[in-house]
N, C-alpha and C positions, 0 to 999 in steps of 0.2 A: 323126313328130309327130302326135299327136292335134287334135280339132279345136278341142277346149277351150283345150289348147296352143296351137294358130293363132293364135286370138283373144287369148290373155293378151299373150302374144309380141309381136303385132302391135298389141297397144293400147301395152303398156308401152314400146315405141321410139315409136309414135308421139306419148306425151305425153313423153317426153324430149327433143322438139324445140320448141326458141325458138318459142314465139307458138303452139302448136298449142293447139285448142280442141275439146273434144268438144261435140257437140250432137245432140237427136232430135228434128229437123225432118220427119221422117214417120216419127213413133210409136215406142212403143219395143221394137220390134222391129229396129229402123236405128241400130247407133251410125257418127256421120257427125264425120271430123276435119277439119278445118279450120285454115288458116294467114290471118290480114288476110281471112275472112269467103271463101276458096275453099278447095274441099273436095280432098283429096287422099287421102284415105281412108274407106271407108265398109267396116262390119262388118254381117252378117245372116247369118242361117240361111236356106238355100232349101232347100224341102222335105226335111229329113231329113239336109243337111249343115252343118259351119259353112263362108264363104265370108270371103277380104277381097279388094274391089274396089281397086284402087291405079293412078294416072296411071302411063303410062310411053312413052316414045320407041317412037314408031310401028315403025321398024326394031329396036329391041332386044323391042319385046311381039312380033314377027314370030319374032324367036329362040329367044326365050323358050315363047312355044307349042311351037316344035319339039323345044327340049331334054327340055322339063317335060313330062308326061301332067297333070299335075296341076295346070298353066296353061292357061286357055281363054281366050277375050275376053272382055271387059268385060259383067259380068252387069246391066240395063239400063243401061248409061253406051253411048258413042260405041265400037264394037268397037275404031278404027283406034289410040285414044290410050288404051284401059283394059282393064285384063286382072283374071280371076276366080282367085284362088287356092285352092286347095285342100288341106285336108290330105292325106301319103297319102307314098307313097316320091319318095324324093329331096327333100323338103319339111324343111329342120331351121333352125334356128334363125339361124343365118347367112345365109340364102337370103332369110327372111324380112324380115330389118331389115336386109340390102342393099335388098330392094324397097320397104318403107316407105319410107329414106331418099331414094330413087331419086324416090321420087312425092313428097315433101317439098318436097326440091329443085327438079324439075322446073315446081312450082305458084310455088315461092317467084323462080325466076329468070323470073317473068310479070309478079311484082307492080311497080309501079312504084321506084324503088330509095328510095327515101325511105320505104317500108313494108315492108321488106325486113328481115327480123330476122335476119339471117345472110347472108354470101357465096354465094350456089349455087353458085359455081366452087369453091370448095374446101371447103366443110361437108362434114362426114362423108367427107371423099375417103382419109383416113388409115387408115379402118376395113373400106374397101370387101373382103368376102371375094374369093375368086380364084375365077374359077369354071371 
């Protein structure tokens, strides 16, 4: 997957999810997604690449580096809860909207449940690829 790919991919699951909201709250070079006003995805280009930044389980972003070359931690976010994707081998289209969803959910089972646009226990749990 290319990196134009990345980014189509990775926006078009992320605006198929209940309540999400694009915004460019630092320019528009930053597209920044968001669920009830917390952000769960943010798209840029860092010099010369495209990049999607996305929440994930401390222990699973720990995996996840190890499996992928093409996952690294979190590109200015908190290393321990956000990982940097990248296009490149092993990166296809399944991997991707497993991890958008993964960051969705993760944000959406924060909010308080009365602003909760969905179940995070079981959203998207039907689609999950195998990995």
């Amino acid at each position: 997957m290319n990196g134009s790919a990345l980014h189509k991919t990775a926006a078009d699951c992320a605006e198929a999810h209940p309540g999400a909201q694009l915004e460019h709250p630092f320019g528009p070079d930053w597209e920044v997604y968001k669920v009830r006003g917390k952000v769960f995805m943010l798209m840029t280009d860092v010099p010369g690449w495209p990049v999607v930044i996305l929440k994930a389980d401390p222990g699973e972003a720990h995996a996840l580096r190890e499996q992928y070359s093409r996952i690294t931690p979190g590109y200015h976010m908190n290393k321990k809860h956000w990982i940097t994707l990248e296009s490149g081998e092993g990166v296809d289209k399944e991997l991707v909207e497993e991890l958008v969803t993964d960051s969705y959910r993760l944000v959406v089972a924060h909010l308080p449940k009365a602003e909760r646009p969905v179940d995070p226990h079981t959203y998207g749990t039907g689609t999950r690829a195998a990995r």
